[in-house]
N, C-alpha and C positions, 0 to 999 in steps of 0.2 A: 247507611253511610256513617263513619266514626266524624266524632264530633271534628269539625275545625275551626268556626269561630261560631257566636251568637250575639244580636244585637238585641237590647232591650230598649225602648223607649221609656223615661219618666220612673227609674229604678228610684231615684231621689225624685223628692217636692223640689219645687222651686222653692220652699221657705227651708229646707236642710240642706239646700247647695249654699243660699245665702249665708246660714250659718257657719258653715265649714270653710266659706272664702273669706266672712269677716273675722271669723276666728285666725285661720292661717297669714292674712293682712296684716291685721293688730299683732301678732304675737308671734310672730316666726318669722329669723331670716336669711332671706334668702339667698343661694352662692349661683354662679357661674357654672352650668352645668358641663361636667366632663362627661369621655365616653367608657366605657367598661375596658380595665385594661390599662388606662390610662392616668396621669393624675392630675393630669390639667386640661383647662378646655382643648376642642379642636374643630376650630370656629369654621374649616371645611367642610365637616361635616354636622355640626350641632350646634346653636345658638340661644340657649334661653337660660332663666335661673329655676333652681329646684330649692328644696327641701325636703329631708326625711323625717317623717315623725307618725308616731301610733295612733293611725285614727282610729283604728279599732277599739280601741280602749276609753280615747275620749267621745266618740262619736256610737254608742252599738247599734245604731238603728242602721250603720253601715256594715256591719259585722251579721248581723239579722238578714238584711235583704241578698247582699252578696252572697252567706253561707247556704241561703236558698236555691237561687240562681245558679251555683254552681253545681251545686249535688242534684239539682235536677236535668243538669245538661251535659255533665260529665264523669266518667266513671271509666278507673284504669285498672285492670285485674292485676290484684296482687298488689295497690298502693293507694296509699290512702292519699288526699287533696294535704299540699302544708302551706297555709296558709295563716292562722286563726292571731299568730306573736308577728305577724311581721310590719312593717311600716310602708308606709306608701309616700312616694313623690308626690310632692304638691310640684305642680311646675305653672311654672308664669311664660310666655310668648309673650311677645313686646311686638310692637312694627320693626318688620325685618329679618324676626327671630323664624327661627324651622329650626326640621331636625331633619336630615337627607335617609335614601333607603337605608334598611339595616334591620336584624335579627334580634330579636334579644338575650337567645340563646348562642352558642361558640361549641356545637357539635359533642356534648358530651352523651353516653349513654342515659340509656332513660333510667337508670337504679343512682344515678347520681345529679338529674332535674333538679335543682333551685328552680330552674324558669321554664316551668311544662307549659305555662300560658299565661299571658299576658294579660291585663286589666286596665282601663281606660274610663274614665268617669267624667263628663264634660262638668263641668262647674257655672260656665256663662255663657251666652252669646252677644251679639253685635258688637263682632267684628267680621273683616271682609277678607276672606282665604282662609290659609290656617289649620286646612283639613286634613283630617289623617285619614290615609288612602292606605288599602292593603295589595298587595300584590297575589290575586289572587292564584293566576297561571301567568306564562310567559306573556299571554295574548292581555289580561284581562286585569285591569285595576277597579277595585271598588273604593267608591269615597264613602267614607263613614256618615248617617246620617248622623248631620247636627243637631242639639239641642238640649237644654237645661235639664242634667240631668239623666240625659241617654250615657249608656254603657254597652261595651263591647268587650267581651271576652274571646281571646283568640290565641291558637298555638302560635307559644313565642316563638316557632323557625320559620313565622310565615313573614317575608318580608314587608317594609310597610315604611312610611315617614308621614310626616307633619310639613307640609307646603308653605311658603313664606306668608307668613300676618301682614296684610298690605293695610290694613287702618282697624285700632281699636287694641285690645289687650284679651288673648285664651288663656283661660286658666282649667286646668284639669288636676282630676288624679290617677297615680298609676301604680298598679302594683303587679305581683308576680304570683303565680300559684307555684308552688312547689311540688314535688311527688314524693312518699316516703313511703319503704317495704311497709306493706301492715305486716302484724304477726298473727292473721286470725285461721293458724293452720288448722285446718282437721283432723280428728283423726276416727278410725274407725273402733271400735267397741265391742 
């Protein structure tokens, strides 16, 4: 069966979630999140604040465990994973805050993916609701196991949202895999 999504439990410590949330708290902030396409919010369908910034760069122990994770669970003939320069959403949920169904891809060919699959990084828990559910058939929604730390990696055309935060404050991260032609043609001799 080709890959469509993977959950991991405890990809982070709890002591490198707390880093990355007091770091993003302290030092970074935060806007009104819009929807792709668009340039202002669109509080019908999305409610919370983000930030884009390189954890990668400040953080590698997230760069380490992801570039594992992913090249052992995923592999696309003829393209390599792009991922390694990009930045991740920190996103904050408030009480009240969601984000409705929705894709993160917009139907392009796969030789032209920014968003072959999506990335999801819990940061905290206790709060109540807030979950992000995939859509996995017509019939069949899965809720993402919670908890400090879990990650889920999933094809971005698989629908999915984030359910309203009824008490407490979610913080996550999220990012994008991208696909790029390799050049590692053959030839014969």
């Amino acid at each position: 069966m080709a890959f469509s999504y993977k959950s991991v439990s405890n990809l982070l410590t709890k002591e490198e979630c707390d880093l990355i949330l007091n770091f993003s708290l302290e030092n970074l902030t935060l806007n009104p999140a819009s929807i792709v396409g668009k340039d202002s919010p669109d509080y019908n369908v999305r409610k919370s604040n983000v930030v884009f910034y390189p954890y990668y760069k400040k953080f590698p122990f997230i760069l380490e465990k992801v570039s594992k994770l992913l090249h052992e669970n995923i592999t696309v003939k003829g393209f390599d994973l792009d991922y390694k320069n990009s930045e991740f959403q920190f996103t904050h949920y408030k009480e009240g805050d969601y984000f409705g169904w929705h894709k993160d891809i917009t139907g392009k060919e796969i030789t032209q993916y920014d968003r072959y699959c999506s990335l999801v990084i819990q940061l905290n828990d206790g709060y109540t609701d807030g979950d992000l559910e995939l859509k996995i058939s017509d019939d069949l929604t899965m809720k993402v196991e919670r908890g400090i730390g879990n990650i889920i990696v999933f094809l971005s055309d698989i629908e999915h949202r984030v359910t309203g935060v009824k008490r407490g404050e979610r913080y996550t991260l999220v990012n994008w895999v991208g696909l790029k032609e390799n050049n590692n043609k053959k030839t014969l001799l």
